[in-house]
C-alpha positions as CSV (number, residue, x, y, z in Angstrom):
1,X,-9.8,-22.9,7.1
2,X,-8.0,-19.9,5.7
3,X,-4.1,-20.4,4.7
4,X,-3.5,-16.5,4.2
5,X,-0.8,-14.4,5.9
6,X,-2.2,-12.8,9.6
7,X,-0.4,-10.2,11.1
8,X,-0.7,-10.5,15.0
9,X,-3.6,-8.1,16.5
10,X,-4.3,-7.1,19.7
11,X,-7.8,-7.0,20.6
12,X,-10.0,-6.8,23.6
13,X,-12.7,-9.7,24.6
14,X,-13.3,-10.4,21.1
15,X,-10.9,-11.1,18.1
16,X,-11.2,-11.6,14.6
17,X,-10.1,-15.3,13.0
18,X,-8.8,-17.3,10.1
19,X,-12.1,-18.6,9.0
20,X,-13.1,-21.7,9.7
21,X,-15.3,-23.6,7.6
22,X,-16.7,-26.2,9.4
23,X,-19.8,-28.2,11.0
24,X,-21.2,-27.0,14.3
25,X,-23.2,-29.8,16.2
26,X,-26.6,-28.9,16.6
27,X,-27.4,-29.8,19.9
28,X,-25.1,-26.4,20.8
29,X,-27.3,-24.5,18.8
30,X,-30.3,-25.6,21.3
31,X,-28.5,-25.7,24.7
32,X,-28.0,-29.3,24.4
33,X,-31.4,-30.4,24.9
34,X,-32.3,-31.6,21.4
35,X,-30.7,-32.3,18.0
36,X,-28.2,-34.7,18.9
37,X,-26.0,-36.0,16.4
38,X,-27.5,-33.7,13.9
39,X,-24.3,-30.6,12.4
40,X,-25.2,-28.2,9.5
41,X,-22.8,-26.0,7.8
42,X,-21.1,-22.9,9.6
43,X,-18.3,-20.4,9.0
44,X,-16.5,-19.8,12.6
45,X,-15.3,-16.1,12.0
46,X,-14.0,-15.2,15.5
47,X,-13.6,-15.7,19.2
48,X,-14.6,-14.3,22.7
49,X,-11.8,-14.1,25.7
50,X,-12.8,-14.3,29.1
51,X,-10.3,-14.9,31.8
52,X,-10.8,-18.3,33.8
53,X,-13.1,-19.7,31.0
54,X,-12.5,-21.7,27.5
55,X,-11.8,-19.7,24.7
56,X,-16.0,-19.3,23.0
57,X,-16.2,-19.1,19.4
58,X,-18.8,-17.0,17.3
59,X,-20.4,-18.6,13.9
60,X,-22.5,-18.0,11.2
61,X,-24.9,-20.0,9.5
62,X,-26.0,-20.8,6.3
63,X,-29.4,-18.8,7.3
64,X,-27.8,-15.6,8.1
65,X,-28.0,-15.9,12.2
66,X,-24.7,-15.6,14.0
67,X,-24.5,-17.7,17.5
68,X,-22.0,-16.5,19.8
69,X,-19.7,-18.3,22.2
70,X,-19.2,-21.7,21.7
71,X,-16.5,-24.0,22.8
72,X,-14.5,-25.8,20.4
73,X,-16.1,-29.0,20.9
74,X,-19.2,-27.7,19.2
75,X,-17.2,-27.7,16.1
76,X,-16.1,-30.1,13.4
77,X,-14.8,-29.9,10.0
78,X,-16.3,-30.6,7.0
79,X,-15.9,-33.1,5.0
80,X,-16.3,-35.3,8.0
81,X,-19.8,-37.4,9.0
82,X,-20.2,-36.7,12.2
83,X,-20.8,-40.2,13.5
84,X,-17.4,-40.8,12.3
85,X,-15.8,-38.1,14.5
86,X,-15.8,-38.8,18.3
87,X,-17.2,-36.8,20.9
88,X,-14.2,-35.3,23.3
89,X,-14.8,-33.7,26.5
90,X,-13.7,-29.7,26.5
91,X,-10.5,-30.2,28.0
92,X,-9.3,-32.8,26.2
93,X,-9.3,-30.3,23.3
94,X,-8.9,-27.3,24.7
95,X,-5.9,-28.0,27.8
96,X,-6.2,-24.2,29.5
97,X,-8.6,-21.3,30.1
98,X,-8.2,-17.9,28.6
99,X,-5.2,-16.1,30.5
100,X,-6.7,-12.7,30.1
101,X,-9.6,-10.4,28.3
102,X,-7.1,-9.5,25.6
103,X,-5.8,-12.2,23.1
104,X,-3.5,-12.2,20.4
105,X,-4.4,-14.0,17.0
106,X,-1.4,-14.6,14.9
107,X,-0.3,-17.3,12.2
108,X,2.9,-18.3,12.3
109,X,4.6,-18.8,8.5
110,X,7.1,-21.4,9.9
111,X,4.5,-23.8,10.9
112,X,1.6,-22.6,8.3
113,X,-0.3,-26.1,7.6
114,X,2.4,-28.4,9.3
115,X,1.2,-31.3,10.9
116,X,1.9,-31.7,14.4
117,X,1.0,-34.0,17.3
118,X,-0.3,-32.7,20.6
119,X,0.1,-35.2,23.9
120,X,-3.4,-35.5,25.7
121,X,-4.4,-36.4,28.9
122,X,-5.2,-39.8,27.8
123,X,-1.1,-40.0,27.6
124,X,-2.0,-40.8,23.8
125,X,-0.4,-38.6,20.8
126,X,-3.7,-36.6,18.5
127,X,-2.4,-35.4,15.4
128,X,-3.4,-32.8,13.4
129,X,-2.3,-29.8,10.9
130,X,-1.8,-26.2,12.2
131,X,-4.4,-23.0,12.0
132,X,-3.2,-20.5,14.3
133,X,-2.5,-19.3,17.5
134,X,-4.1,-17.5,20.5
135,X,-1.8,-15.4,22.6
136,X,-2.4,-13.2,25.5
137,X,-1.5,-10.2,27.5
138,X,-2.1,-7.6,29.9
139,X,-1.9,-4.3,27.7
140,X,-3.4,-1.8,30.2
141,X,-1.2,-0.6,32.8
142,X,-4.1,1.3,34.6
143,X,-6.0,-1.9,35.0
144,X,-5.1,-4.1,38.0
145,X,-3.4,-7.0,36.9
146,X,-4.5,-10.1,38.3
147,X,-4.3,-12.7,35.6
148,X,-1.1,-14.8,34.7
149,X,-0.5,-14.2,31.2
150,X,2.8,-12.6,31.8
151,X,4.2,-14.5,34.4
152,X,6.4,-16.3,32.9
153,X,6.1,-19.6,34.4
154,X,2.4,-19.1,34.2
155,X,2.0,-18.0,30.6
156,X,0.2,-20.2,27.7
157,X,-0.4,-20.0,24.1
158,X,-3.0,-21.7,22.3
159,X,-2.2,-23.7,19.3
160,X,-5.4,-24.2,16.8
161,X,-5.4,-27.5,15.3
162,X,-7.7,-29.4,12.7
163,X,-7.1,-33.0,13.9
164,X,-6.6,-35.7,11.9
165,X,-10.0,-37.3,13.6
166,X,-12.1,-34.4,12.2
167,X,-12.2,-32.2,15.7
168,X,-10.3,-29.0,16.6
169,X,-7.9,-28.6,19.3
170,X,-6.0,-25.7,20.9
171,X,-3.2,-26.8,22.7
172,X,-0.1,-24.9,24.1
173,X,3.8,-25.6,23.1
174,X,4.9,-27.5,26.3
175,X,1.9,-30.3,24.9
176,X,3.1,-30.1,21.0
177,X,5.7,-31.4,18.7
178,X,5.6,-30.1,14.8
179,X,6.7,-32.1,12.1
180,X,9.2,-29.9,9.2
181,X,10.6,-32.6,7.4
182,X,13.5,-30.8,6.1
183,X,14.5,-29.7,9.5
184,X,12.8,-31.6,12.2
185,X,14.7,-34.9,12.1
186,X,15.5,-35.4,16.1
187,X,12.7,-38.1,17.5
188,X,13.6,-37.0,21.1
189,X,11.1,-35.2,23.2
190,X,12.8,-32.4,25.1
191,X,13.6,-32.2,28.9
192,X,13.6,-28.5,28.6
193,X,12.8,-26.7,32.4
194,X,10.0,-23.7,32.5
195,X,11.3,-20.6,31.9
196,X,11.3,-18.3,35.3
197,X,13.1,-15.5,34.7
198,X,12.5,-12.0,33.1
199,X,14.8,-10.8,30.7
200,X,15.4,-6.7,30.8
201,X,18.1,-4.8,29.4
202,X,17.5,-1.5,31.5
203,X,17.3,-3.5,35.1
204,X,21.4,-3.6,35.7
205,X,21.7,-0.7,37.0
206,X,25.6,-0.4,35.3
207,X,25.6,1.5,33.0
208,X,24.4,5.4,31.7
209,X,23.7,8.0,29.0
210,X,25.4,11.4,28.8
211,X,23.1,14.0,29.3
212,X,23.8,15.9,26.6
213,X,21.7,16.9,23.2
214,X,23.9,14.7,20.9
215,X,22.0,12.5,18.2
216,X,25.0,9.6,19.2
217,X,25.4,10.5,22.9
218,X,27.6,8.4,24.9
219,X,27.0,5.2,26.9
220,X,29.1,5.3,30.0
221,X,29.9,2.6,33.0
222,X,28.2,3.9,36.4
223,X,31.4,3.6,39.0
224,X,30.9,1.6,41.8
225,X,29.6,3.3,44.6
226,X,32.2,2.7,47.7
């Protein structure tokens, strides 16, 4: 996987990636009929978003063919035999579907090959070092809205892990705890409450500019209507 500095990009259905390089699990590559237990070599170079579904990887082979849209369970590092890494179901890797058509890939310095522990559904802690992170939004006011991406009691990231057992994960923050030695040092999980409310700085309705044509125009109090 690529350590380099990412910028965060916008995109539409389909998003450019930190490369991974990694195993793919052959049986994905025939509809899961045949090839079982049987991975060859692959570069996972992006991803697919599609709202209500898992988020599908794309991948190239050592033979030149690219196979799109794949969950994350089809993949594994390397460096790993693949009788030593256990099979997972979807989501207990992957915790949500993709929010909305338009995701967000982003690397975040702070946390750039930190290990971290997600909580799974098993109640167990998986542990793992960090990749990167899937966002996502609703860009396009002219199209409906209908998805929950920035709701924000709804809204979900996706965390991309390598874990420690040789599988990926992507997991969102209310699930993970990261580990920065030097500031990290509290061993308490946090009773935080989801956040409901939608912060705006125009939606007081107190206060004015000066209608004037001045470069440093004046901010003025509304009076109270009586």
């Amino acid at each position: 996987m690529g350590a380099n500095k990412w910028i965060i990009i916008m995109a539409y259905l389909n998003a450019n990636i930190p490369p991974m390089y990694s195993q793919i699990r052959r049986e994905y590559l025939y509809d899961l009929k045949k090839h079982h237990g049987e991975v060859e070599d692959c570069i996972v170079f992006g991803l697919s978003c599609i709202t209500g579904r898992a988020i599908l990887w794309h991948a190239i082979m050592e033979n030149g063919a690219i196979f799109y849209r794949l969950p994350i369970t089809a993949f594994i590092q390397r460096g790993y035999e693949p009788k030593a890494v256990p099979t997972r179901r979807l989501d207990e890797l992957q915790l949500w579907n993709c929010f909305s058509y338009y995701p967000a890939v982003c690397s975040w310095d702070i946390i750039q090959g930190t290990a971290g522990k997600y909580i799974g559904k098993d109640k167990k802690w998986h542990h793992g070092k960090y990749l990167f992170t899937v966002d996502f939004a609703h860009p396009e006011s002219n199209i409906l809205d209908t998805e929950h991406s920035e709701i924000p009691h709804e809204h979900k990231c996706a965390h991309i892990m390598a874990l420690d057992d040789g599988n990926y994960a992507a997991q969102p923050n209310n699930r993970l705890i990261w580990d920065l030695p030097s500031f990290t040092v509290k061993d308490n999980i946090p009773d935080w409450k989801v956040q409901t409310s939608e912060w705006n700085v125009e939606d007081s309705g107190q206060w004015k500019t000066e209608d004037t044509d001045k470069f440093f125009y004046e901010i003025e109090e509304k009076k109270n209507d009586k």
